[in-house]
N, C-alpha and C positions, 0 to 999 in steps of 0.2 A: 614434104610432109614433116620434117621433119624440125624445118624453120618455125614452121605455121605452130608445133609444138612448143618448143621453147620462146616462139612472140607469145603467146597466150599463157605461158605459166610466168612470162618478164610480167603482159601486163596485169597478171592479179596480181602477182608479187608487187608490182608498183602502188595499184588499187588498193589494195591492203594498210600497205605504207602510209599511204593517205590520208587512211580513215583513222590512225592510231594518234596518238597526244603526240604534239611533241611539245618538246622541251623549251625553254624561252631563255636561259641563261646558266652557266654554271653556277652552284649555290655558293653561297660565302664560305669561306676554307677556316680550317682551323685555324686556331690562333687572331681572326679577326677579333674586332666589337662589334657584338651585337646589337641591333640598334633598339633604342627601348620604343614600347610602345600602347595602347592602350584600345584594346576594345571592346565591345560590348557578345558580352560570354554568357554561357549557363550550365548548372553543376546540379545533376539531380533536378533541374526542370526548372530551376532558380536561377532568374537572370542578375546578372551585375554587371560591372567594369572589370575587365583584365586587365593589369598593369603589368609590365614584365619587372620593371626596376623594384616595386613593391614584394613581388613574388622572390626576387633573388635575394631579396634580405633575411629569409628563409632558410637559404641556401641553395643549391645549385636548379637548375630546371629547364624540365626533358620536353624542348616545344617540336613537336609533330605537325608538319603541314600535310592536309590530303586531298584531294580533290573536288571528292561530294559525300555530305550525309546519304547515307542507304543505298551506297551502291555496293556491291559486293565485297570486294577488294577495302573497302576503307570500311567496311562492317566485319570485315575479319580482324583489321588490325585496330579499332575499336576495343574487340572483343578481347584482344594479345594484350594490348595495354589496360586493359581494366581488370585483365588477370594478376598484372604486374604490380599496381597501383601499391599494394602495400608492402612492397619488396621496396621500390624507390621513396616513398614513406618514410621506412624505415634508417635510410639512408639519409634525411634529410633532406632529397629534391621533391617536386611538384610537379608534376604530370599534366602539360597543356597543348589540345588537338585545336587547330584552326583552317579555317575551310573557308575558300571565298566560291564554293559550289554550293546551291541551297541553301542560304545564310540563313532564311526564316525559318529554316527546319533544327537548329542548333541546339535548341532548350528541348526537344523533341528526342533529338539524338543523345542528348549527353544522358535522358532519364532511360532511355530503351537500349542505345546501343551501348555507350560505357559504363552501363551498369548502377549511375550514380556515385563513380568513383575518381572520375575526373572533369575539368573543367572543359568546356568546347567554344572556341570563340568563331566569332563572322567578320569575316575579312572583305565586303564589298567591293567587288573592285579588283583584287586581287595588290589590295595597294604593299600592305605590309610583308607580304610574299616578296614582292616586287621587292622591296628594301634586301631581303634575304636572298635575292637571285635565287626565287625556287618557284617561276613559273611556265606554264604549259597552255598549249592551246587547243581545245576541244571544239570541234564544231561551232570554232570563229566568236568561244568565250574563252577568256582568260582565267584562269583554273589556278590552282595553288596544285605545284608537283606534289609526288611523295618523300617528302624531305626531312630528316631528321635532326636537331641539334639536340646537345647537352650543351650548356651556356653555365660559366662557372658564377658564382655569386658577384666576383668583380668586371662581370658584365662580358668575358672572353668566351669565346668558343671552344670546347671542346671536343667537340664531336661534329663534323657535317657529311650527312648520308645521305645520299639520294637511290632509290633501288624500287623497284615493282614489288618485291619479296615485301609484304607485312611482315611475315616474321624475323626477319631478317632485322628490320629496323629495333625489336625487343630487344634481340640479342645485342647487337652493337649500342643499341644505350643505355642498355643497364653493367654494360662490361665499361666503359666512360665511365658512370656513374660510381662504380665501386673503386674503379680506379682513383677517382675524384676525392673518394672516401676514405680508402686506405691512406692520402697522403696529407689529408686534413682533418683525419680523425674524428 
């Protein structure tokens, strides 16, 4: 009886396992280069080009990968970082969520779920993820993880997070971010 118990809680424990994302690479580590890159974004429901190299000229910038518009978990952390938005502003970085989950839903999410305070690009493919080592695989599509960097103006990394926790990700890049700040005034 007692087998037959621990077989059936091994096999949902396995089942389980199964059905959850996994992971497709470690993300790129501090202190790499970032790679630059360009793609088709929207900010308050207004599409454009995202460039990264353009955006760093600005100053440093806090790019978030997540897996899909309007799922819960990346509607919360949406909602974290568009609370944030003029805290790192005010700091001089730029605030950019990219999703190779529901690309055609981008210009949709960046007006309802961030608020209209930050930028959201479509990453088809999950290519530029891919560049970043921050992807996952969901029911046999290739997903962008939940990954965080801060990437310094001269194109370096500052920060590489990966974690479930949405809020987790605010706190560690806006604590990069001031760090960034304090030492470049």
């Amino acid at each position: 009886m007692k087998f037959r118990k621990n077989l059936a809680v091994s096999l949902a424990l396995g089942l389980l396992a199964a059905s959850l994302p996994t992971a497709g690479f470690a993300a790129l580590p501090q202190g790499a280069s970032a790679p630059n890159f360009t793609l088709d974004a929207a900010k308050a429901g207004k599409t454009f080009h995202f460039t990264l190299n353009q955006s760093l000229r600005k100053g440093p910038v806090v790019l978030y990968f997540f897996p899909a518009a309007f799922t819960p978990g990346c509607t919360v952390e949406a909602h974290l970082f568009a609370e944030a938005t003029d805290s790192f502003r005010k700091m001089g970085a730029t605030v950019v969520g990219v999703t190779a989950g529901n690309v055609e839903r981008v210009a949709e999410f960046s007006k309802v779920e961030c608020r209209d305070k930050f930028a959201v690009a479509a990453d088809p493919g999950a290519k530029i993820a891919a560049e970043y080592k921050t992807t996952m695989t969901f029911k046999d599509r290739l997903l962008s993880e939940r990954t965080s960097f801060v990437i310094a103006p001269d194109g370096k990394i500052l920060l590489s997070y990966t974690d479930g926790n949405p809020q987790a990700h605010i706190d560690k890049t806006m604590a990069a971010v001031r760090e960034w700040k304090a030492k470049h005034g």
